[in-house]
Structures are given as C-alpha cells and as structure tokens.
N, C-alpha and C positions, 0 to 999 in steps of 0.2 A: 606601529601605526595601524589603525583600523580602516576596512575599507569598507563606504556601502555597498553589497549586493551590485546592485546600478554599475556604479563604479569600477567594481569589480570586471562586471559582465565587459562593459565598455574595454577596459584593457585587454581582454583577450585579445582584441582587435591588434596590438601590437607585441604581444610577448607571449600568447600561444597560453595562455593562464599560468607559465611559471610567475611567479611572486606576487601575487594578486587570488586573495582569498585563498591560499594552501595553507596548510597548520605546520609545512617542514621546509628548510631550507631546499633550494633549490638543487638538484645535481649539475655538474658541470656539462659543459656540451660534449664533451668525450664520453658521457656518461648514458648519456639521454637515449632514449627508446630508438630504435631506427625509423628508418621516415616513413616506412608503409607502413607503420604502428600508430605512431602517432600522428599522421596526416587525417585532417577529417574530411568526410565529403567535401563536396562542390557543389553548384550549382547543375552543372553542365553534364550531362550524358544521355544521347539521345536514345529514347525507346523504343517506339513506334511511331515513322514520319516522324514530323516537328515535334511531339510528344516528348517530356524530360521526366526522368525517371526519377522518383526520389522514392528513398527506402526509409521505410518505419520498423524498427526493431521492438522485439516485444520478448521478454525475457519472463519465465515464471516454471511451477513443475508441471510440464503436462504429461508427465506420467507417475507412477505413485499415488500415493493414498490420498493428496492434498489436488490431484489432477483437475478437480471438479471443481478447484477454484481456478486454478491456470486456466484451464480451457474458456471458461468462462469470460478471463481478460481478453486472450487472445482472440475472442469471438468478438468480444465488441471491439475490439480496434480495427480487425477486417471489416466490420459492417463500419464502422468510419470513413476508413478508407474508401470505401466502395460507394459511400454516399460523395464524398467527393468528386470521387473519379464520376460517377453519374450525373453529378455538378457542372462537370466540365472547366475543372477549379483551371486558372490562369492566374500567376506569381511572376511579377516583374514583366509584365508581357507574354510569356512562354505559358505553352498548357501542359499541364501537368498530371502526370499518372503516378500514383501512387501506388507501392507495393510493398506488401509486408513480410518481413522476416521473422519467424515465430522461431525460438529455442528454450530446449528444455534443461532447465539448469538443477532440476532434481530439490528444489528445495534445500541446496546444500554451498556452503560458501567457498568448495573449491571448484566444484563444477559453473559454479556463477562467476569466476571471475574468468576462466577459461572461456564459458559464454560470453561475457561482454568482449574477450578479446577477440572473440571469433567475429562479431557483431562490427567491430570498431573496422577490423580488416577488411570486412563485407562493405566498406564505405556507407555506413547508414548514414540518412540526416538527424537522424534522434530515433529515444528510446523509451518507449512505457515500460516500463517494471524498477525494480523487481516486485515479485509478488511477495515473498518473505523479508523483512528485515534483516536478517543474517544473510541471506543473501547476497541481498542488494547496498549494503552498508561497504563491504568489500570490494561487489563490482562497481558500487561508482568512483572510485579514484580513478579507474580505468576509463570512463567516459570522459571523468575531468581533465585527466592528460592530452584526450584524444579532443579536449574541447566541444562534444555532446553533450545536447542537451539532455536529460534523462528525468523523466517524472513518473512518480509510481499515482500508482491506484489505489494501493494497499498498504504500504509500507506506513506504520506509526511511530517506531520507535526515533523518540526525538535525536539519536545520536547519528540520524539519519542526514537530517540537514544543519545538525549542529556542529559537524566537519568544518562547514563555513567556504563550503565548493559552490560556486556562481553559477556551476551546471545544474544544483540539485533542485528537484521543485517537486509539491506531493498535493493532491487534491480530496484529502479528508483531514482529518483534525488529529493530532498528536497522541502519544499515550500519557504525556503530562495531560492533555486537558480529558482523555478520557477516562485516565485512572480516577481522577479529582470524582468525575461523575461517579463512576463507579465504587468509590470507598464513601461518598457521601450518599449516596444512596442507599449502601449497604446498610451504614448505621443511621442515618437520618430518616428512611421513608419504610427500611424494612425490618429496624429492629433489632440488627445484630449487636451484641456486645462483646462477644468471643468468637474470632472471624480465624480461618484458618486456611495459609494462600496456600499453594501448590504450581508450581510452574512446570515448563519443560525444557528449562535451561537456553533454548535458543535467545535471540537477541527481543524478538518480539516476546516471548511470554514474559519471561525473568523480566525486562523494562516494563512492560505491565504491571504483572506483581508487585514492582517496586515503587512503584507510581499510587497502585491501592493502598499499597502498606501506610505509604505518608497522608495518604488522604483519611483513611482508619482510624490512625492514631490523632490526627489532628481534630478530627470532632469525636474522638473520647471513647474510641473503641480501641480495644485491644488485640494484636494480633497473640494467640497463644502457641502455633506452631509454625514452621515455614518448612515445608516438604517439596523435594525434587523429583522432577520424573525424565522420561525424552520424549525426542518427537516422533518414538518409533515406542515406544512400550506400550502393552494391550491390557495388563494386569497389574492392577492399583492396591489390591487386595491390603498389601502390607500398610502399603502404605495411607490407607483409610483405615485401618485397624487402629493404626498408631493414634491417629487425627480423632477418632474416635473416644480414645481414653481423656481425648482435651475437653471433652463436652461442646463441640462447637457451637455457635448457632448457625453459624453457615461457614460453607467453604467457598472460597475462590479460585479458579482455576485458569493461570495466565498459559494459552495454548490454542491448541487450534480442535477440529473437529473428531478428526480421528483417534484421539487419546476421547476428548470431553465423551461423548459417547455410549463409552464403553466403561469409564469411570461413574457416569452418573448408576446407571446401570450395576455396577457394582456396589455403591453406595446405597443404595436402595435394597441391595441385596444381603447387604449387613445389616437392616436394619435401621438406619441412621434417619434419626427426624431434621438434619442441617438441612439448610437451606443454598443451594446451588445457585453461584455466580459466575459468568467468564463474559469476554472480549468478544470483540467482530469474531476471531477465531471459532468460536460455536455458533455464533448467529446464522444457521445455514439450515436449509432442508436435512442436510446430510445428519446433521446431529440429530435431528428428530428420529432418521431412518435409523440409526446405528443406537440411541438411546432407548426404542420403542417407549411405553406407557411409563417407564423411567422417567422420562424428559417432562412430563407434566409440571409445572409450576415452576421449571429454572425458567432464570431470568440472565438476556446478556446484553452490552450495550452495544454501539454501531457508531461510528462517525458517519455525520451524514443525515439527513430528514428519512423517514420512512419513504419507500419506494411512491405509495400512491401520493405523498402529499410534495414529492420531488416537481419543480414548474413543469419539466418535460417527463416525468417518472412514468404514466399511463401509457402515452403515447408512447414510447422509449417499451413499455414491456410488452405490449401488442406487438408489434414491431419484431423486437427482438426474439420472442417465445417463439413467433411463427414460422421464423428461421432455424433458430438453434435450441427452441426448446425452454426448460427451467431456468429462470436467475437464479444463479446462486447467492450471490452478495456485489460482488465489485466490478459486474459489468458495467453498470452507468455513468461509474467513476472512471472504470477506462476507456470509453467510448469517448469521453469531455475529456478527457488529459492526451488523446489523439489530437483530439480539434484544437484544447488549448498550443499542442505545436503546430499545428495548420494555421490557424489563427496568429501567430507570431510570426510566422514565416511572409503569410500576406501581408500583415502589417510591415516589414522589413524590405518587404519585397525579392526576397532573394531565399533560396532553400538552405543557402550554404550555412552551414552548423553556427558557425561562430560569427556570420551576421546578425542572424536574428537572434542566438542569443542574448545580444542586447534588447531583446524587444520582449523578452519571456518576463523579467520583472515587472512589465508595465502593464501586464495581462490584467485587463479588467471586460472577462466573458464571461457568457451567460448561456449556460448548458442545461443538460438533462438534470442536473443536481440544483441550479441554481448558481445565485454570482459566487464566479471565481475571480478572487486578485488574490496575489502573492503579500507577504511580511518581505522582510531583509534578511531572512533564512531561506525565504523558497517556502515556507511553510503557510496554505492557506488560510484567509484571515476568517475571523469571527465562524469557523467550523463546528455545527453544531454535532450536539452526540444523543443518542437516543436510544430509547430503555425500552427492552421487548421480554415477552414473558410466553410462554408457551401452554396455550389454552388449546384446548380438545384435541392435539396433534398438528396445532400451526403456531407459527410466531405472530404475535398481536402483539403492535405499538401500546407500549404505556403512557411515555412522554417525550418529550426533545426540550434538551437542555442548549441553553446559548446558540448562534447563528442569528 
C-alpha cells in the first residue's frame, strides 16, 4: 500500500513513523533503538524566564576543503535564527528562543550519521543539512526514526527524498531536473557532440553525471568516455590525458570545487580546446580562486534563480555580506529552509518535532529564493535551474530554465 507524504506525516502522530513511509519492515520492539535515541524533542524546556528553548541542528563540513560551503549554511541559519529571536517569535502562546546547534560531519557518510545521532540526543526540534548528498542520504534514516524534521539546502541527489521518509524535505531542484538542463544544454545551446563525464564517485557527483549522461544521449550526443576521480584527488593529469585521446568537445565534471579547480587548470595545461561543464558543486567564487585565468569561459548550472533576481536575493546579500562576508552559493537556501521549519512550527502551533511535522508538507512560503511548497517527496515544486558562465573572473547568469 502507498502512502501520501500528508498521510504519512499524520501517522507519526501515532506509531513514531515505524510502518508509514519506511522502505523496510519494521523491527520488533525488543529490537528498537533505546528511548533517549529515539525520543524526539518536546515542546517544553524553559530557557530564560518564560522563554522555551528550541534547538535547530545544522549539519554540513565546516572544516576541510568544502568548509566554505558549510560555514556558509551554518551562517545563514544563525542569522535566521537570530532574526526570529529579534522578532520576539511566540508559538502556541509561549516565546520562544532559538538556538543553534552547528556539527561538523566532514563531508563523509560515517561521520554524518554519528552527527545526526549526536544531534537527535541533543533533543533538536529539526535539522538543515546535510550539506553533501552522501552525507545526508545516510544520516537521514537517523532523523526519520527519531521522527525529525530534516531539510537540506543543498542536497540534489534524487535518492535523497526518494527513500520515501515523511521527514525528508529540500529547497532547490533535484539532479534529475538539473542534469536534464545541464546535458540539454550541453548539446542543444553549446554544441557538443562528443561529451566526456568525469565524476568523483560521491553520491552527489556520480547522480549528477548520471542524470547528464541520459540527458546527452537523449538529444543525440554521445557520451565517449566516463572517467573517475575522488573528492579528495588534486591531480587529473591521467586522467584528462586519457579523455583527451576521445577528442572531446567538452567535459563534464559531476563534483564539487576543490577537485573542479585544479582540474580545469590542468586541462588547460594540456592543451585541450574542450569545453568545461559542472554542477552547483563549482558554481562558487572558490572555483574561480583555485582555477585562476583557467576558469574563463566554463560554464555550470545552479538550482535556484540567480542571486540578484531571488524576490528577497539583494536585500538577503546586503544583509548577509555585512555580517559574514562572501556568499558562497547555499546561503539563501538555508536561511528559507530555517524559516520554512519556523514557519511549520507556527502554523502547528507547537515546536514538538512530530507535530508539526504534519504541517511541513503543507508549506506554501515565500522566502529569500521565492515560493516554496513541497511535492509528495518533500522535493520542491517547479524548482528552477540556472546556467552561469565565467566572464572576466566572475560568474555571470546566462539563463534560468523552469520555475
């Protein structure tokens, strides 16, 4: 039997989300998690005076080579928070302080499930992250047992909310609908007919890469190589050598900053006339820094409107720059995926995890990004994706597809 999302959410209410929306049979109660594991917050615990304390967990790497995207999250969920709390927000009658719990999960899928359990123990009311896919794909069964809410910023890879967990919810657009853009635009607007992916095996590149592949192939391009790398390797050498004998017209590169980089950089340095494509993962100052005069003329897409043409996106980076400096990419995503659990919570009236989760699929707000509602995945609706190209040492919007 199929359950809506909705429906799903609703049973929580009486069976703690075992047999509603899990993909596995349930364990026996001899079995089950002990109760300070799987207990979720409450409403109830006083913080200062009358004041009720509710904890926002923020999970992503803030430290390592990808830091300068975590911090980035974790900064706008604190500046959320803090606008509330300056709000003087009141839920179910009671005023409310908000406090954030930030943990650094390293970008790695064992340390991320150890962080969300550390997270879950911490009695959070809910969780923004994770910041990687691989990540966060692991630690959210761990929020779904404990009946947390849990909504990334950044997270694309569809196998994300394809679980079919009533806690999972994300506020950019998939890498089915991003790949789509990104392999019809490869061969549609730029030309390519001999495309050659390269990923770095995490959850996010590889679902990437495989998402371009089909889109590639489907308007009449060919893929002629598929090469592997990590999310820790600096030297591509070989591996654009090889890529090189295919005659590409362009390479694609499903990954993040720190490899993209250093790889363009090296392609360049071989010589190669291909044409450079990747994901949100390079769309970052950082790649410009790490690429230097390399980076001219790649192109990567973005879920999401270009920053200045976001309803709140000006105002949101004044704002934000003055305090913390540069945007990277996914602060404005996680500032709205804060609110959209603030936002549920009022509407519920109540902090406690597994009331208003029933109110998270009903989310119809309107942020720094523009309207957010939910699908029957958790997955945000009509998310659009957007094509940027690196002219004189910045990223300059091309176009924006769907939304």
């Amino acid at each position: 039997m199929t359950f809506t999302r909705l429906a799903a959410s609703g049973a929580v209410l009486m069976f703690a989300l075992w047999g509603c929306g899990k993909t596995e049979t349930p364990p026996p109660a001899a079995e089950s998690k002990p109760a300070e594991q799987a207990t979720p917050a409450t409403d109830a615990k006083p913080a200062v005076g009358d004041e009720i304390l509710v904890k926002i967990g923020v999970a992503a790497p803030l430290t390592g080579p990808q830091s300068h995207y975590g911090k980035g999250i974790e900064n706008a969920v604190r500046m959320a928070a803090d606008d509330a709390n300056a709000a003087g927000l009141e839920i179910g009658g009671k005023k409310i302080k908000f406090e954030v719990l930030a943990e650094d999960d390293q970008a790695d899928p064992k340390t991320a499930t150890s962080v969300a359990q550390k997270l879950v123990d911490a009695k959070i009311n809910g969780v923004v992250g994770h910041m990687n896919s691989g990540a966060g794909i692991p630690a959210s069964k761990i929020y779904m047992e404990a009946s947390i809410p849990q909504i990334s910023a950044s997270m694309t890879a569809v196998a994300y909310t394809g679980q079919g967990y009533p806690t999972t919810y994300r506020v950019m657009a998939n890498d089915a609908q991003q790949g789509k853009v990104l392999g019809d635009y490869a061969t549609k607007k730029w030309g390519a007919k001999k495309v050659v992916l390269i990923d770095d095996r995490t959850a996010y590149g590889q679902g990437l890469a495989d998402e371009v592949e089909k889109a590639v192939k489907a308007s009449g391009g060919e893929i002629t190589a598929r090469e592997f790398t990590t999310d820790k390797a600096q030297d591509f050498n070989a591996i654009l050598t090889s890529a090189k004998g295919k005659s590409p017209d362009l390479i694609f590169f499903g990954g993040m900053d720190p490899q993209a980089g250093p790889m363009v950089r090296q392609l360049k340095g071989l010589g190669m006339s291909a044409k450079y494509l990747g994901g949100d993962g390079i769309y970052s100052p950082k790649f410009i820094d790490l690429a230097g005069k390399a980076a001219e003329g790649s192109k990567a897409s973005s879920p999401g409107l270009p920053l200045e043409k976001m309803p709140g996106g000006i105002a949101f980076k004044q704002k934000y720059e003055a305090k913390y400096g540069q945007i990277q990419l996914y602060e404005p995503f996680a500032y709205d995926a804060t609110n959209v659990l603030i936002d549920a919570m009022k509407r519920a009236g109540s902090t406690d995890p597994v009331k208003y989760l029933v109110e998270m699929s009903k989310t119809n707000y309107t942020g720094v990004i523009g309207a957010i509602s939910f699908d029957e995945k958790g997955d945000i609706k009509d998310g659009p994706v957007s094509v940027y190209e690196v002219k004189d040492g910045k990223w300059v919007a091309i176009e924006t597809i769907g939304g």
